[in-house]
N, C-alpha and C positions, 0 to 999 in steps of 0.2 A: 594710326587708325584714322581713317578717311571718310568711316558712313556719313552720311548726312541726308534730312532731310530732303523733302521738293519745296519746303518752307525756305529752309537756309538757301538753298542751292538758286530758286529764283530770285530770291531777294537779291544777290550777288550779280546775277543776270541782271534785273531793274535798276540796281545801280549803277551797273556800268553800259546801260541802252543795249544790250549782245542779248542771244539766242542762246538757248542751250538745246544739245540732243537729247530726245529721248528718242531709246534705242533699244528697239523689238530685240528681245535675246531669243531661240530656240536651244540655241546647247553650250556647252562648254566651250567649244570653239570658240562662235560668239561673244560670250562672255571674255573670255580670256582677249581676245584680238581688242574689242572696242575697247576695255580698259587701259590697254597696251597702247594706244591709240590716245586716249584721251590723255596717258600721263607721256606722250611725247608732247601734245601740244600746252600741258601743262593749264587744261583748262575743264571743268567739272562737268560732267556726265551723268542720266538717266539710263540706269538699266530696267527696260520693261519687260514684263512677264504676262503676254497675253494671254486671250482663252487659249489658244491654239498650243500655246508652250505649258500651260495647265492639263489640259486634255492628256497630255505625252509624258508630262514628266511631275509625280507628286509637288504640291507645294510645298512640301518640308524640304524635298532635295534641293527643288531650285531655291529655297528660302537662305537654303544653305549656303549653297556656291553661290548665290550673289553677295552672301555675308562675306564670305572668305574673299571674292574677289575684291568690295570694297576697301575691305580692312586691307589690303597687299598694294592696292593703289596708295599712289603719291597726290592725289586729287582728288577733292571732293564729289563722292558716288552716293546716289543715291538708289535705292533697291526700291523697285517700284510693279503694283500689284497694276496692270490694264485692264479697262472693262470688267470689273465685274459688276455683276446685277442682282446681285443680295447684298446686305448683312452680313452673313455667313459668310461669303466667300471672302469678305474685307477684314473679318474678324480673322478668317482662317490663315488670309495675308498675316495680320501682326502676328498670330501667334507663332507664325514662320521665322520672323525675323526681316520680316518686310518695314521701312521706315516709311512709306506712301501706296496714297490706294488710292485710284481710280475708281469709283463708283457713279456706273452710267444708269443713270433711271431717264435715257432720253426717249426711248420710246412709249412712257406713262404721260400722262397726264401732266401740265406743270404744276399745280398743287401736291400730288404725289410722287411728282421728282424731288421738288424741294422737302417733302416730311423724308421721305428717305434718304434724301443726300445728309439732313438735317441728324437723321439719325447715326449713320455712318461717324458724320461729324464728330458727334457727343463721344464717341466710343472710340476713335481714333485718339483724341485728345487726349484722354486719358489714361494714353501709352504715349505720348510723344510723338505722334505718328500723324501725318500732313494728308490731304483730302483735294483730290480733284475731284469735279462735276462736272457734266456739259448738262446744257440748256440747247433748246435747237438741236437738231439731227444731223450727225454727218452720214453721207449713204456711202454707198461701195457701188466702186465699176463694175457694170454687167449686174447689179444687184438692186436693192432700195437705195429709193430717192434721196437726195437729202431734202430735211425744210431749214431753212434758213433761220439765226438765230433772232429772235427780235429785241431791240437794243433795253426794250421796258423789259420783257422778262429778263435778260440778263440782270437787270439792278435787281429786280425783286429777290433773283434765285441767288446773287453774289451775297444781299443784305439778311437774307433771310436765313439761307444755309453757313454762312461764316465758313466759304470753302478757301480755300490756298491759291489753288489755281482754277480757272475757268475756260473748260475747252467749248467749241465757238462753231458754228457752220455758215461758212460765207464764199462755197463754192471749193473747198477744199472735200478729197473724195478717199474713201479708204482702197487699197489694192490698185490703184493706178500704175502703170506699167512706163508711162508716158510719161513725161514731164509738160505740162500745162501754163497756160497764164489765167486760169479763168478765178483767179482770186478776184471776188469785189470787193473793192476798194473802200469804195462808199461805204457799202453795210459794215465792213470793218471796222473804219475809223467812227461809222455812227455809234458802234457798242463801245470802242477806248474812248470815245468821249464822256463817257457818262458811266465807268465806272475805274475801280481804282485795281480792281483783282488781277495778278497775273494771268495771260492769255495765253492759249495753249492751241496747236491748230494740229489735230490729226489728219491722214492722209497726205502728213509732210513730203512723203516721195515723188509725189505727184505735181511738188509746186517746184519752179524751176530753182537754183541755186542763187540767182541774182534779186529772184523776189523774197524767196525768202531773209536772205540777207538784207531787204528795204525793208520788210515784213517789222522785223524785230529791231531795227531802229526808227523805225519811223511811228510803228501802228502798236508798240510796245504788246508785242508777241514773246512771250517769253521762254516756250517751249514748243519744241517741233519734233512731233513724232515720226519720226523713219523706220521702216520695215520693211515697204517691196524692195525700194534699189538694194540693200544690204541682201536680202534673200536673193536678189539677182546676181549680184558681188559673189556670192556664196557658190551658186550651180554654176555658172560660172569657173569659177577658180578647181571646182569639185570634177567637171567635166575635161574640164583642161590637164590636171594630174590622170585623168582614168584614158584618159588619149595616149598622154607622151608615156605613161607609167604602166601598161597595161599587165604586165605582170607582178604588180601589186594588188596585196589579200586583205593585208592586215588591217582594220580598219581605225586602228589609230593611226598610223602612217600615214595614212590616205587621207584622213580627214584635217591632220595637224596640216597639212599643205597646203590645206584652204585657210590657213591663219594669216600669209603675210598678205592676200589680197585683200583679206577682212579688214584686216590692218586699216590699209592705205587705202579703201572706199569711205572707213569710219571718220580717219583721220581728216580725211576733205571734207566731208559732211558737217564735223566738230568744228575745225578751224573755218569755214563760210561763214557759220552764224555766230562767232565770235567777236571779241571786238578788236577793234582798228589798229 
């Protein structure tokens, strides 16, 4: 049995200077590929469960098959709740069978980010269950802005909230299609300066493979969230069977096809922010 924490799993990370995936699931495919993926490279893995894969699919189901996934890996997986924005829905994580929750209160207030991550906190602990937070805003392509995280609230909301990990906005963007450089350097290294909390950068797909990899040894980045290039990976691999296959119906057939591109997009993404 393999579950683990985002407590155990970064710690592991910050010990050995490496990155770890966190890794947007939408379905069982998903799941099954990136697992299959992270126990070739024989290196521990974030399965995340966003709004979007909540919307679609009950939190008991997917509570489920990431329990079952974890526990079938040979590597430390963590089953992990994305973005939510109560209470309720972090509470609704643990009692799925969720060992991490994400709770974003970035678009409140920073006093009422911090009482609610504060609260999240209290109530996660008390199941065993690890707590991320951002401070600062990350926006989305084509959507809202981001604000930039600023290095004093970061301490205030790290000291304050007693969260696990601390995701961060310093030019990293959600839904990015492209791969970028526009990571700030500065404002990064101004927030690992001055605080001790694992660092978490959403809009991972968006930052190139070379940065990320300096990202997480240099600026002690501990987590990088990936979801577009894999959903790319995905239509992709889906489009390509529905071409060369077109007289195929079945939709397990079809979709299991899309498992070994899953695979080997996962697997590059895993083994980059790895260590040496």
């Amino acid at each position: 049995m393999t579950v683990a924490t985002l407590r155990e799993i970064l710690d592991v990370a910050r010990a050995g200077s490496f990155g770890v995936a966190g890794l947007v699931v939408l379905g069982w495919e998903d799941a099954r590929a990136f697992a299959e993926a992270a126990d070739e490279t024989g290196l521990p893995i974030v399965l995340q469960a966003g709004p979007g894969a909540r919307r679609h699919t009950p939190v008991a189901v997917l509570g489920a098959m990431f329990r079952h996934v974890a526990e079938n890996a040979r590597v430390p997986v963590a089953c992990h709740i994305d973005h939510a924005t109560t209470l309720d829905e972090c509470l609704r994580g643990i009692e799925a069978g969720f060992t991490s929750v994400m709770i974003d209160g970035s678009s409140l207030p920073l006093a009422e980010n911090i009482a609610l991550t504060r609260r999240v906190v209290e109530a996660a602990r008390a199941s065993g269950v690890s707590v991320e937070g951002e401070v600062g805003y990350v926006g989305y392509a084509g959507g809202p802005a981001s604000a930039f995280t600023a290095p004093d609230d970061a301490v205030r909301f790290a000291a304050e909230t007693e969260v696990d990990a601390l995701a961060v906005s310093v030019g990293n963007v959600h839904l990015q299609t492209e791969k970028t450089r526009g990571i700030d350097m500065a404002a990064l290294g101004a927030i690992a300066a001055v605080t001790q909390v694992p660092l978490v950068l959403h809009g991972g797909s968006g930052i190139d493979p070379v940065t990320r990899r300096l990202l997480a040894r240099q600026y002690r980045v501990a987590k990088f969230n990936i979801g577009t290039e894999l959903r790319q990976a995905f239509g992709g691999a889906l489009r390509q069977v529905l071409a060369e296959h077109p007289e195929r119906f079945d939709r397990n057939e079809i979709l299991s096809a899309t498992i070994p591109g899953l695979r080997a997009a996962a697997r590059d993404v895993i083994t980059n922010l790895g260590p040496d």
